[in-house]
C-alpha positions as CSV (number, residue, x, y, z in Angstrom):
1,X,124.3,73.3,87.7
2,X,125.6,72.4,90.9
3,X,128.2,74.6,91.0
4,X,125.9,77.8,91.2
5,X,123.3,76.6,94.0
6,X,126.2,77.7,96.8
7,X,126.8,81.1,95.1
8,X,122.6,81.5,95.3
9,X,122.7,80.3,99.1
10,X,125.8,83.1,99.5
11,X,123.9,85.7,97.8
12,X,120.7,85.1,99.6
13,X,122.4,84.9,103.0
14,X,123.8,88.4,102.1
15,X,120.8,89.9,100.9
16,X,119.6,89.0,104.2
17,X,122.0,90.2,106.8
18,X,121.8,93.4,105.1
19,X,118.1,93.8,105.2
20,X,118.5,92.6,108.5
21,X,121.0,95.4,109.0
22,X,118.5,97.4,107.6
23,X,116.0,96.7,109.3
24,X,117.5,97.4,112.8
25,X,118.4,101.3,111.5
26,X,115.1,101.5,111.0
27,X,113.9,100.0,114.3
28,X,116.1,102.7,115.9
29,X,114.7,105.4,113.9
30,X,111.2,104.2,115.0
31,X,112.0,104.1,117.9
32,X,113.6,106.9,118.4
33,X,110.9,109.0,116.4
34,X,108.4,107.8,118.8
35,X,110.5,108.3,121.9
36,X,112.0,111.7,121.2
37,X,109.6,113.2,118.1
38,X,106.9,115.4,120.9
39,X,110.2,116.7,123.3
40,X,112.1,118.0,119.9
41,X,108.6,119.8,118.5
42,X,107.6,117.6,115.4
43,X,104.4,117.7,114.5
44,X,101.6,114.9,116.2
45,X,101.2,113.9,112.5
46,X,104.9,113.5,111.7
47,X,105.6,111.1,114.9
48,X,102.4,109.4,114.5
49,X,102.5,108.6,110.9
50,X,106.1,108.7,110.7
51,X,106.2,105.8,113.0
52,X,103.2,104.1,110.7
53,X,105.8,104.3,107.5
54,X,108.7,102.8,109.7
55,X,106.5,100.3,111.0
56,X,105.9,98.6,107.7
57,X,109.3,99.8,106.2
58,X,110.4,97.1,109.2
59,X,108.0,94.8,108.4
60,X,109.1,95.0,104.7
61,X,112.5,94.4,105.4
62,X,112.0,91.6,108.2
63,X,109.3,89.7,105.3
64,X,112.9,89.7,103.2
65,X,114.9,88.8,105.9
66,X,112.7,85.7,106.1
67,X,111.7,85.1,102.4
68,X,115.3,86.3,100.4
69,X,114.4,84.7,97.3
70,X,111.2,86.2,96.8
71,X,110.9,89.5,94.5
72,X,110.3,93.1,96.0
73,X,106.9,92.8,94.3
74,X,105.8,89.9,96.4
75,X,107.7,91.1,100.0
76,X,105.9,94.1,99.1
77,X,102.3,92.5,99.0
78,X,102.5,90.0,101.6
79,X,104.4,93.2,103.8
80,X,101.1,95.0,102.7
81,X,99.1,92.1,103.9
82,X,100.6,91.8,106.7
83,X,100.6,95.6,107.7
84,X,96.0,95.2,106.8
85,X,95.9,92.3,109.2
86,X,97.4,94.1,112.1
87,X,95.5,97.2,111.5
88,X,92.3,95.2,110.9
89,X,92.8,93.1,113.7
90,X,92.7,96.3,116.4
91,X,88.9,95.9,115.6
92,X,89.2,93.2,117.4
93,X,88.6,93.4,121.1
94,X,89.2,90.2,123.5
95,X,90.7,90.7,127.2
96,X,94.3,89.5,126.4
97,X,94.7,90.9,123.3
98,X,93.6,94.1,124.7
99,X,95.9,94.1,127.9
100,X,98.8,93.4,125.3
101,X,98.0,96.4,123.3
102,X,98.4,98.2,126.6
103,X,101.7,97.4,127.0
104,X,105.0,99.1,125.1
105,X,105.3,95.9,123.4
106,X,101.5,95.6,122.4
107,X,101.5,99.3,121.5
108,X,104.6,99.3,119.1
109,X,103.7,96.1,117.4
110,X,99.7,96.2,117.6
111,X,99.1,99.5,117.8
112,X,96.1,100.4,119.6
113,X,93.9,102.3,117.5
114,X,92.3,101.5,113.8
115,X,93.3,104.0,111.4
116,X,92.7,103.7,107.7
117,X,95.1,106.7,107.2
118,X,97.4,104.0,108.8
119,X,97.1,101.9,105.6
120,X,98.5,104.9,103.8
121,X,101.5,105.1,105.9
122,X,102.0,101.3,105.4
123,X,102.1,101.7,101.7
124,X,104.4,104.2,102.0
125,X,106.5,102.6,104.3
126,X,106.4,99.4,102.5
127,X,107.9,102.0,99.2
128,X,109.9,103.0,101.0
129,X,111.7,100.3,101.8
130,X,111.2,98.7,98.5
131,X,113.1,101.8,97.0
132,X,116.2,101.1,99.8
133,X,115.9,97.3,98.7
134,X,116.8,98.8,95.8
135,X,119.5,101.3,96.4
136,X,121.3,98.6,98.6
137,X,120.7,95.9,95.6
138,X,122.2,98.8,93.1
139,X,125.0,98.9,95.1
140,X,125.8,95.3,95.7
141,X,125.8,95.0,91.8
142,X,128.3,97.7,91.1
C-alpha cells in the first residue's frame, strides 16, 4: 500500500503542472483577446463573452491546479461557484473595492459590470476546460 502513495503524489504533481501549463495558454489567449479582439474587427460580443469563457476556463484549470485530486465534476462546481461569487459580488459597491475594479487588475479579475449572460459564458468556459481536462487526461493515458 505504501508503495503506490508516491506514484499518486507523481501523478497529481503532473496533472497539475499541466493544468497549470494550461492555464497560462489560456491566460494569453484572454489576454490577448481582450487586448487585440476590437483592432482585428471581432465582434463586441465575441471579445466580451469570449473573455467571460476564458475567464472561468482559467479559473477551472487554476481550481485543479490547487485541488488535483478532486474530480472534474467537483473543479467544475466549485469553478462555477467561484465564477457566481465574482459576478454576484459586482453588486457590491464599497469605495475600495470599487477603485480596484477600476484598475486593469480589478477589471480582468472583478470585472466591473453584472451580467447574468456572464454566468452563461462561465458555464461554458468552465466546459470548456472540463472537455481539455479531458483531452490532456486521454492523452496522458495512451
Amino acid at each position: 500500500m505504501h508503495g503506490t502513495q508516491p506514484d499518486h503524489a507523481i501523478a497529481s504533481l503532473r496533472t497539475s503542472l499541466i493544468r497549470a501549463a494550461l492555464a497560462l495558454i489560456v491566460i494569453a489567449c484572454g489576454l490577448s483577446l481582450r487586448w487585440y479582439g476590437f483592432p482585428l474587427g471581432l465582434p463586441a460580443f465575441v471579445v466580451k463573452y469570449g473573455g467571460s469563457l476564458l475567464w472561468a476556463t482559467m479559473v477551472f484549470l487554476l481550481v485543479g491546479v490547487l485541488l488535483p485530486r478532486l474530480t472534474q465534476s467537483q473543479l467544475a462546481a466549485i469553478a462555477m461557484v467561484i465564477a457566481a461569487a465574482v459576478e454576484f459580488s459586482r453588486l457590491v459597491h464599497m469605495p475600495w473595492l470599487d477603485a480596484f475594479r477600476l484598475t486593469t487588475a480589478g477589471a480582468l479579475l472583478l470585472g466591473r459590470i453584472f451580467s447574468l449572460w456572464n454566468l452563461v459564458a462561465y458555464a461554458a468556459g468552465i466546459a470548456f476546460g472540463v472537455w481539455i481536462d479531458r483531452l490532456t487526461a486521454l492523452r496522458r493515458a495512451d
